[in-house]
Every structure is written in C-alpha cells, then in structure tokens.
N, C-alpha and C positions, 0 to 999 in steps of 0.2 A: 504494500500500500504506500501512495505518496506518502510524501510528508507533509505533515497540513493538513491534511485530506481528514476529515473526522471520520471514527470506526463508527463500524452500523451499527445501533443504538435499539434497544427493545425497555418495555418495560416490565416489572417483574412482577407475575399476578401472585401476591404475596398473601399468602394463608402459614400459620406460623406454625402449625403441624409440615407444613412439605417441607419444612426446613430446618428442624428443630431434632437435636441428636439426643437432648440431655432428656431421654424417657424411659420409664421401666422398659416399656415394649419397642426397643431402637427394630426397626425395620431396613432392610435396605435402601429403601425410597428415602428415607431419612436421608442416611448416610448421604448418596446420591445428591438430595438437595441440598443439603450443606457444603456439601463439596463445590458445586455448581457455584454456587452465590459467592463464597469464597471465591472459585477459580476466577469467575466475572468481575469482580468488587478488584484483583489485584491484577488482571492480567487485560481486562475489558479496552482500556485505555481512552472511554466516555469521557465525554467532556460536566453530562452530570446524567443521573442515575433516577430513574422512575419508577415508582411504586405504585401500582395497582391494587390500593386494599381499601378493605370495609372502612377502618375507621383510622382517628387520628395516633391512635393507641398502637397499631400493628403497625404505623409509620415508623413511629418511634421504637418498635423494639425494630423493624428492616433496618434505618438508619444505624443503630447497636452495632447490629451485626455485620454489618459491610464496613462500619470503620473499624470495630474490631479486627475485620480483615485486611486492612492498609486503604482503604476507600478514603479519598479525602476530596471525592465533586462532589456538587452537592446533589441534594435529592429533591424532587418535586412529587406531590403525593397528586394522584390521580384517583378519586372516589370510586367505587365503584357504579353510584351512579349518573358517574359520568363518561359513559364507555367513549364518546364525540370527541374527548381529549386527548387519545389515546393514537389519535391523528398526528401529535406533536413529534410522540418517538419514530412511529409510521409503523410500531410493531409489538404484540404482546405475546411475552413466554409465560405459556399455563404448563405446573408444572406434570401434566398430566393426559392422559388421548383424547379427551372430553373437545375438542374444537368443535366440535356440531352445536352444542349450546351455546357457545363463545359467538360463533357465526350466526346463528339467529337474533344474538342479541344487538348486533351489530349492521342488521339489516334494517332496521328502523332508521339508521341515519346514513349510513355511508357506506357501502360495501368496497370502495376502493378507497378508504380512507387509512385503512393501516391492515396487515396480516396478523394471522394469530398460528403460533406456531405452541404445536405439544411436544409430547416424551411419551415413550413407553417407559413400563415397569412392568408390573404382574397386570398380563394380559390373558387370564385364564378364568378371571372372575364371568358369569355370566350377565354381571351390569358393563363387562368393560367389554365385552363381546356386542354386543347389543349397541352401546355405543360405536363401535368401529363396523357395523352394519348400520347404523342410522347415517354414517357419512355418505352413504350414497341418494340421501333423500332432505339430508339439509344443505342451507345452504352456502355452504364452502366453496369458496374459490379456488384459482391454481396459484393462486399467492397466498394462501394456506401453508402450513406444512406439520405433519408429525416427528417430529424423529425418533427412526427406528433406534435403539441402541445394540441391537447385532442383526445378520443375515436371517438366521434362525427368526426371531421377532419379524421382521418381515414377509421371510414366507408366511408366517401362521398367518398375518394381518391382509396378505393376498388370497389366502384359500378362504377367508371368513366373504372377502369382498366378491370375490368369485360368486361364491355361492348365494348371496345379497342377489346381486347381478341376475343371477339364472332367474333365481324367483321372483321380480320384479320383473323380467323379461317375459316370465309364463305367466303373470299376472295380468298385466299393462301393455305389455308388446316393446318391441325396440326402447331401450334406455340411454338413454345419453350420461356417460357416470362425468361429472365430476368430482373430483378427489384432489384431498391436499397431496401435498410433495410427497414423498415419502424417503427420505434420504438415509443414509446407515451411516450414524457417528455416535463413534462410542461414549460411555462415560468417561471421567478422566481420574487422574489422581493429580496431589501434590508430590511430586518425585521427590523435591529438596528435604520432605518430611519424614522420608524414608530411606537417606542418606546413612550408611554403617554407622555408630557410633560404639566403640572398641568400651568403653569405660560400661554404659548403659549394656551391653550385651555383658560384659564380666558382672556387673551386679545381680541381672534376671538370672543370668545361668548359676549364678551363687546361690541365691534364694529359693532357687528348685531346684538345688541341689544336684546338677546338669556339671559331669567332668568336663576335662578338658579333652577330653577324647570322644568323649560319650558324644552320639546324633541327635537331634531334637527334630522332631519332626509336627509343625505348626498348621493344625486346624485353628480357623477364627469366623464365627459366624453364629446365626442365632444355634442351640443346640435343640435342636427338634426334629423328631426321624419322622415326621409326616410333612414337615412345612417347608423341609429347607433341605437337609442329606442324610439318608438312612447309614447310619454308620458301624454296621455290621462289615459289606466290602473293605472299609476303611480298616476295621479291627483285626482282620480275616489277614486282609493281605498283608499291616505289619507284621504278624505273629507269623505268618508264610514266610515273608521274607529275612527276619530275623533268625528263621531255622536255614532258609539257603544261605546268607552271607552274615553270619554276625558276626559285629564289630569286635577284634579283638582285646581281651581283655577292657569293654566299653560297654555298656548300656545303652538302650533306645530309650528314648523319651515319647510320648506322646504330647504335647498341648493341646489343650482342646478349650480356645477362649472365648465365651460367646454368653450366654443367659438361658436358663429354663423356663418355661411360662408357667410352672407349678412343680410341685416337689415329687408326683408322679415320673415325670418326664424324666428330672434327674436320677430319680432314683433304676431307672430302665436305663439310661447311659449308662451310669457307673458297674451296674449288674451285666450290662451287655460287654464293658470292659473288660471286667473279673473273668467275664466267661469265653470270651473270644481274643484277647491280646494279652493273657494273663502274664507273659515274660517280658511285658511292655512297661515300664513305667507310666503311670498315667497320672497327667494334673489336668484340672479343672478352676478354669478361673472366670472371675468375671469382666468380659470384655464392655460393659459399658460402663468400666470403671477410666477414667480417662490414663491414667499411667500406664494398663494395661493395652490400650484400646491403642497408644501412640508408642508404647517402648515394647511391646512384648515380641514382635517382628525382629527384635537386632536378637533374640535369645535362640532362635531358630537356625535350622541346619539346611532344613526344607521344607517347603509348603505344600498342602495339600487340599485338595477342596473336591472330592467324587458324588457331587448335588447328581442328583435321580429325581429331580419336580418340577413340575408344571409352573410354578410359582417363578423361577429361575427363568432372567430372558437375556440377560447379559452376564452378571455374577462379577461384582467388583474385587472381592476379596484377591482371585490371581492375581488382578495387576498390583496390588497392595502389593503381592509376597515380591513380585518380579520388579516392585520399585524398590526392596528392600534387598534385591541382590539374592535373591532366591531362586532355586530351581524348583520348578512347580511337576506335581504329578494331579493331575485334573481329570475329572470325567469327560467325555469326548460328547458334550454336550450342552446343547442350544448355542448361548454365547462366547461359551470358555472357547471354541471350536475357534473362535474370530481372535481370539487376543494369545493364546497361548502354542507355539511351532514346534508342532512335536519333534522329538529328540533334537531343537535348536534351546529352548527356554526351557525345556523337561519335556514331560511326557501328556499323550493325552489317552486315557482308558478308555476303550470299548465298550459301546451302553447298547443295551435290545430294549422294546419294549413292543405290545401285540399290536398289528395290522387292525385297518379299520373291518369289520364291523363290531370288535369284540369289548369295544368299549361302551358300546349305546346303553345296557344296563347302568354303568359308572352314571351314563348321562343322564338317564331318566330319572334314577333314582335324586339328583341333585337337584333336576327339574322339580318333581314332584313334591320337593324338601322332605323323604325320607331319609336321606343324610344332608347334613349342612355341609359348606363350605369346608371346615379344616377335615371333615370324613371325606368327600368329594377329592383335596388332594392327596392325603394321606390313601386311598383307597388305589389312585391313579398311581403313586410312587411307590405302594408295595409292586406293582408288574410293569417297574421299568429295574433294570438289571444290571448293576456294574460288574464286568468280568473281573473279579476276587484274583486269577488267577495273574491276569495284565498288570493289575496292579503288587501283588505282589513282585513280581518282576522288574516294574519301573522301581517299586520303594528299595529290593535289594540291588540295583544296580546305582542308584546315588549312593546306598546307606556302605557298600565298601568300595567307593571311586572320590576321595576327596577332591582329586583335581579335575574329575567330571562335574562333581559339584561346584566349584569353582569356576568351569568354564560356564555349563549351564545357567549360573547366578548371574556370570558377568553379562552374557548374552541376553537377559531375560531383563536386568537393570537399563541396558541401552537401549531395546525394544521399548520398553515403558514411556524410558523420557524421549524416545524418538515419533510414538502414536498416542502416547493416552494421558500425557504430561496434560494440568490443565492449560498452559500456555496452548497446546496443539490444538486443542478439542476447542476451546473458547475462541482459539481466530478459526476453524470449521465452524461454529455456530453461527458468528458474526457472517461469514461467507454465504453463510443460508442466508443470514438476514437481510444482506446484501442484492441474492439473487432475487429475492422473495420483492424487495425494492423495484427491480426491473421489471417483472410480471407484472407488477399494478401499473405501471406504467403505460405498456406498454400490450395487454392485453384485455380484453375487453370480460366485463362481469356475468359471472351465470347468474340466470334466473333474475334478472332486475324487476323493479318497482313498474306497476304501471302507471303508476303516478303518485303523488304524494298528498293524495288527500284521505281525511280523517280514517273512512271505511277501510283503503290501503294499508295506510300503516297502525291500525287495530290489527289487522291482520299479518303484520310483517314478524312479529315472534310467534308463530303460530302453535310452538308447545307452552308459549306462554302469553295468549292474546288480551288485549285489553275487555275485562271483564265484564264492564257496560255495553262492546261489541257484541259480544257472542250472546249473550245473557237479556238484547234489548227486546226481547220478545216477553219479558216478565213484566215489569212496570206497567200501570196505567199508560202513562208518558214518558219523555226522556227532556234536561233544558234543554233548550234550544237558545239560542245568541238574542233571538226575542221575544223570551218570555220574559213575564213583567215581578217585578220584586216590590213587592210592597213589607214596609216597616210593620210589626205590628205594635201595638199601643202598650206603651211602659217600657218598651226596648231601651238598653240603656247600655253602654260599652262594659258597665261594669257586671253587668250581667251575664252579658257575652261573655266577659269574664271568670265569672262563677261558674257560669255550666261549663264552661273548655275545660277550668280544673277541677270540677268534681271528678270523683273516681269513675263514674258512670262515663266519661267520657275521656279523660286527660291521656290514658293508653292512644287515640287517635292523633295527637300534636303532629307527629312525622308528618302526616297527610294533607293536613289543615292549614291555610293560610297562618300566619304567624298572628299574634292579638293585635299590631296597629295595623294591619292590615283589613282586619274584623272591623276594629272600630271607625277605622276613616271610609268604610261601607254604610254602617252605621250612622255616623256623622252625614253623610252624602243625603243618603234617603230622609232622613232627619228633617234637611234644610231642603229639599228638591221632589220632595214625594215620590209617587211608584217611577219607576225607572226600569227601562229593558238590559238587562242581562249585561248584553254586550254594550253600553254605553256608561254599567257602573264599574264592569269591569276596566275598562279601557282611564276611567277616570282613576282608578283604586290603583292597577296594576298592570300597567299598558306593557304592550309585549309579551307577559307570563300569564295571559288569562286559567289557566287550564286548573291551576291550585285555588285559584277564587271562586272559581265556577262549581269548584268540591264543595268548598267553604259555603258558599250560598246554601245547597242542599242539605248541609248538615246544620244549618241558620237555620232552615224551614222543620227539619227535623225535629230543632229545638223549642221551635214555636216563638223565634225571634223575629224571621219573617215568613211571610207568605207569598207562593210562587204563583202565578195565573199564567195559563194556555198564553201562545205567542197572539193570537187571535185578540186578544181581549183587551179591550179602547183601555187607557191608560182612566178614561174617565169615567169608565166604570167600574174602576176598580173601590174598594170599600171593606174596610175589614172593621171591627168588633169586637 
C-alpha cells in the first residue's frame, strides 16, 4: 500500500461476549475474538476506530480494550440504531455468519452505503445452518462477505447453499443466488507472544516436575470428549508409542490444559488417563488461568490436538503450539488440514467417519429435540475415528528424534509468523475490505427498493417489518398527516407529565417524544385550537415527524387529546 494512502477501515459490531476471554466457559470464538481486536487495534494502522454497539457502556469497555492493546486513534461510537452511519467507515465486521439480518436491516436506507462482512466458527448448530441457507433469500449483496476461516468451512457452507438452491429451484423455478464473498482466511495468532523464553520454560518444567531429558507432550483446549476431542486416540497412542520408543532413562509427560464444565467430565479424563496412558505422566491444569493460558507453551516438547467434532472449523490451538516452536501431531481434520504440513511442521492423523445416509437418525433425532445440542455433537464424535495407530507413530517418532523435533518446531515457528501472524491475517482482512470497496462501487444492487415510500420501506426488513404495516388491518383507523388533534379540557404539560412517569407508562420513554417536546404540543393547541396532525407536527418537530406522530396517539390514549377522522371540519370539532 502507498504511503499516505489510509488502510480500509471497518467498524466493529461490538457485543462484549464475542470478545471477552476472562469467563468460566472460555470458548474458542472467544479466544478468536480477542485475538482479532487485538491483532486490528495494533497492526490495523486506522486513522481512528469504530464501534458498532448498543450503548454508551460497551463503548467504553471497546475503547479499554483496544488501548489496552496499543490503540491510540480515537474511537467514534456508532448506535446501533443508527445503522445510516455506518456509511462513514463504508464497512461493518459482525463477528459472526448472521449477514442476512445485518443486510435486511440495512435495506431500509442504503444498500450500497457500506458492506457487512462475517466469520465462521461453529457452523454445525442448526440456527447457524438455517442462517447460511436464508443467504440465499435475503438481501445480501456481492459486496457482502463471510469469511470462511478454512477450506473444510467452506465446502460445508457450499453443500448447505447447494442444496438451498435445489429446493428453491423445485419450488419457484430458476433462482438467481446472490451471495456474499466467501473468501478463506485464517484466524491469526500473536507470534511475538509465543516467542521461547528459556527462564519461563525452566520454571513450568520445574513445577511439574518435567526432567531435563524427560518429553512433554502439550494438549491445551476446553477438556471435553463430546464438544471439542475425545481423548482416548490421544491416551492410546502415547502409551503405544512410549512402548515403541521410550525415552531413555526419561519420562513422558502429558499436559492436558484447558477447563471441565463439571466434575463428571473431569472425573472421566482422569479415569480414562489411569486406564489408557497409565506409564504416562499426566497433569491437568487450568488453562483459563492466564499464566497458564500464556506460559504453559515454553514447558512443552510437542503439541498435540486429535479434535474428532463437528464443532471444530479451523482449530486455533496448532498454530498456538507452531508459534511456540513446536512440532504438532494433529488430526487430519477440517481446518488443522489448512495450517499444519504434514511431516514439514509434524504430522497430521488419519480420521474416518460414516458416509451419508447413516447419519439422518443423528439428524432427526436433534430435529425433533430428542437429544439437544451437546448429545447431537457428542453422538456425531463418538463415529468419527482417529487412527490410534498413526498416531502412535507420529508421537514415537518426535518422542526419540530431538533434532527432528527441532527441525519440525523451527519449520512450524516460520510457517506461523509467515501465514497466521496477526500482522498477515489483519492486512488479508483489510484486502477484503478493500475489495468489498470496489464492488459497491462499481456494481450495481440486488433486489433494490421500488421506491421509497412509506408502504416500501414498512416493508424493507421484512423479518422484521414495521408493525402498524403489517398489523393495519386491526385498528378502527390509522393517523393520517390530517387528522385533526384537539386539546382536551384540563390538559396541562404537567400532567402530561404525571402520566409519562407513572409506572403505568414510564417503561415507554424510549419511544415517546421527549416531555418538551409533549409540552410545546401542548402549548400549540392550547393557544391555536384543533390542528391537523401534520401542521403541529411540522411546528413541534419539523423534519423528525415520525416520534411525535407516536406521541400524539399515546396523548389520545391518555385522554390528553382527542384525535378526529382527516374528514372532519376543524369546526366541528368539540370535545367535553
């Protein structure tokens, strides 16, 4: 990029869960967004930084955490709703698949006024399925984009779309899809955070009592054999390969650093340990302790991670181990497939799992919520399969080749910071945002407005349309711009007052014209008697009719005023 030239600029739709690590239940997606904001906040190189949130509140903890992270432009908070703003950066990062809602709500005012770009994570849920088939029926543009975070995520995301397609085509006939981007860029890491440090590895390996000869071999992830990797292959193939090559006069170590979601869970680890790697040394720590979570990587000899779940679509933890100078042995699966060169950065295992049709029970039964969710994946990962045997083999060919491991570490270190450093990933993301720049440009809108009058745009979020649209078949009548408002007798501002804040009503504020807005209505009719709609609006609140015209009817509601048909002579008006 020149110099001069300012980096393409997004704003950040900021919910403090996508981004927040410090929780009992740390998720990947966590991880993931933290990492993001950070990599953005230090490597982005914005001239200032835009926040997409609900309130003034989640401003100030986004602000926290980007200068936390060496950010020093400033921020400009963009409401939620005011999505028309959001024009300025010309682009909003959701950190999430969800654009179809993003893009309906954005059809109300400007469909070439900025793109909205997602992210996958766990694409297995059936709301997140469901959303990645409704892209082919909202309205998204090709200055959109998803990003996939591996190959694997993308096919899934083409066979869901495929098959949209078919049944809309058998439905409807011929479909014209449009669809966002779909580009494949990875997550990233901090490489420099993962840099050896010789002193922090002599301490960890002191404290868990790890020789100096002895291998340590580094699992770090939630610990749950349904949600995340069943870890019997794991247990199976150290205790294999400890009997093909052990270390002479040395010990294996396991680590195993991540969290239980209940004392069942751990208790099934530790029991599956004892009984499956019993010549293993085995710790267990917790990795959402932060010392553990940023120093436990330099105590390591090798990494490991043999995930068997649906849940997994990229899997950040390899390039963790591979910015830490590690050689990985990994399941040959979904995303690990994308970031880890077998026998260049380790190795990658052998996975089966059954051909379609034999999963549609799995499916029904999840449809029909005879199992939820964590039975649904747990059900799906007992019959997906890591070959025990592959893996034994990779782990006893690190556990007695040090200088294999050494080269493999080195190889796996320069890979990292040469693809998934966040400097790399955050100027790929800007590149999108850049490309996504030209498309509006330069391409013309799907599915446009046919005009911009009121019926229109009631109907331009149509999962979410204006309520007196759809609903105007209920009412007597509806205001209209002249119908006539008359005062009724005793009306007083301070009244108006009373009732706003009774408790019967004071939950409504958000909605309601502000109180001088009330009174100087008030005040008008007062002095000028009954008055059409549109000419006390225009005096009250010229340009922003649409909150007074609420306010009126919640007036009449009160028995402040009284509303008459547009018909009705101003002179024959008469109230009592």
């Amino acid at each position: 990029m020149a110099r001069g030239t300012p980096r393409p600029n997004a704003a950040i739709y900021y919910d403090v869960d996508a981004f927040d690590t410090s929780r009992p239940a740390l998720m990947g997606r966590h991880a993931a967004g933290e990492g993001f904001l950070r990599g953005f906040a230090r490597h982005g190189g914005t001239d200032r930084l835009y926040c997409y949130a609900r309130s003034e509140a989640d401003v100030r903890d986004f602000t926290t955490r980007v200068q936390t992270h060496g950010a020093t432009a400033p921020v400009t908070w963009i409401p939620f709703a005011e999505p028309q703003r959001l024009a300025e950066p010309g682009c909003l990062f959701y950190p999430t698949v969800g654009v179809d809602e993003l893009a309906w709500r954005r059809r109300r005012h400007d469909q070439q006024a900025y793109s909205v770009v997602g992210i996958t994570h766990t694409i297995v849920t059936g709301e997140v399925i469901e959303v990645i088939a409704n892209w082919l029926i909202a309205p998204v543009q090709p200055w959109d984009a998803v990003i996939c975070t591996s190959k694997a995520a993308r096919a899934a995301i083409d066979t869901v779309l495929d098959a949209q397609a078919a049944y809309l085509e058998a439905r409807l006939g011929p479909v014209r899809r449009s669809l966002p981007q779909l580009p494949v860029i990875p997550l990233g890491v901090d490489c420099d955070a993962y840099a050896p440090q010789p002193a922090v590895r002599a301490d960890w390996r002191r404290r868990l009592g790890i020789g100096e000869q002895d291998v340590a071999v580094l699992f770090f992830g939630r610990l749950s054999f349904h949600g995340k990797a069943h870890p019997v292959p794991m247990y199976r193939g150290l205790q294999q390969a400890l009997a093909q090559n052990p270390p002479a006069g040395a010990k294996l170590h396991l680590i195993q650093a991540g969290w239980f979601a209940n004392d069942a869970i751990e208790r099934a680890f530790r029991d599956g340990a004892a009984a499956h790697c019993p010549d293993v040394v085995c710790h267990f720590l917790d990795g959402r302790q932060s010392d553990v979570r940023n120093g436990i990587w330099q105590a390591a000899d090798i990494y490991t991670s043999l995930s068997d779940n649906l849940q997994e679509t990229f899997g950040l933890s390899p390039i963790e181990g591979m910015a830490a100078g590690l050689p990985v042995v990994v399941s040959d699966w979904d995303g690990y497939r994308d970031t880890v060169r077998d026998g260049i950065d380790g190795f990658r295992v052998p996975t089966l799992m059954p051909a379609p049709p034999h999963g549609m029970e799995l499916a029904d039964r999840y449809d029909l919520e005879i199992d939820n969710y964590d039975h649904y994946i747990g059900f799906t990962s007992q019959l997906i399969a890591v070959d025990t045997g592959a893996a034994a083999a990779a782990y006893a060919t690190l556990i007695g080749d040090p200088e294999l491991r050494r080269r493999m570490g080195a190889a796996a270190a320069g890979e990292a910071r040469a693809r998934f450093d966040w400097r790399v990933v955050v100027a790929q993301t800007q590149g999108l945002w850049a490309d996504l720049a030209d498309r509006r440009r330069l391409l013309k809108e799907v599915a446009p407005l046919r005009d911009r009058s009121p019926a229109t745009l009631a109907a331009a979020h149509l999962p979410r349309p204006d309520p007196f649209w759809i609903f105007a078949g209920y009412p007597s009548a509806t205001l209209q711009p002249d119908s006539v408002v008359t005062l009724m007798p005793g009306t007083t501002p301070e009244e108006a007052e009373a009732r706003l804040k009774s408790p019967l009503c004071d939950f409504a504020m958000p909605i309601l014209p502000d109180l001088g807005e009330m009174t100087a209505a008030i005040r008008h009719l007062a002095a000028a008697g009954p008055m059409k709609a549109a000419e006390l609006a225009e005096l009250v609140a010229p340009g922003r009719s649409e909150r007074l015209y609420r306010g009126l009817i919640w007036m009449a509601k009160m028995d402040l005023v009284r509303i008459a048909p547009p018909q009705t002579s101003i002179s024959e008006i008469s109230v009592s």
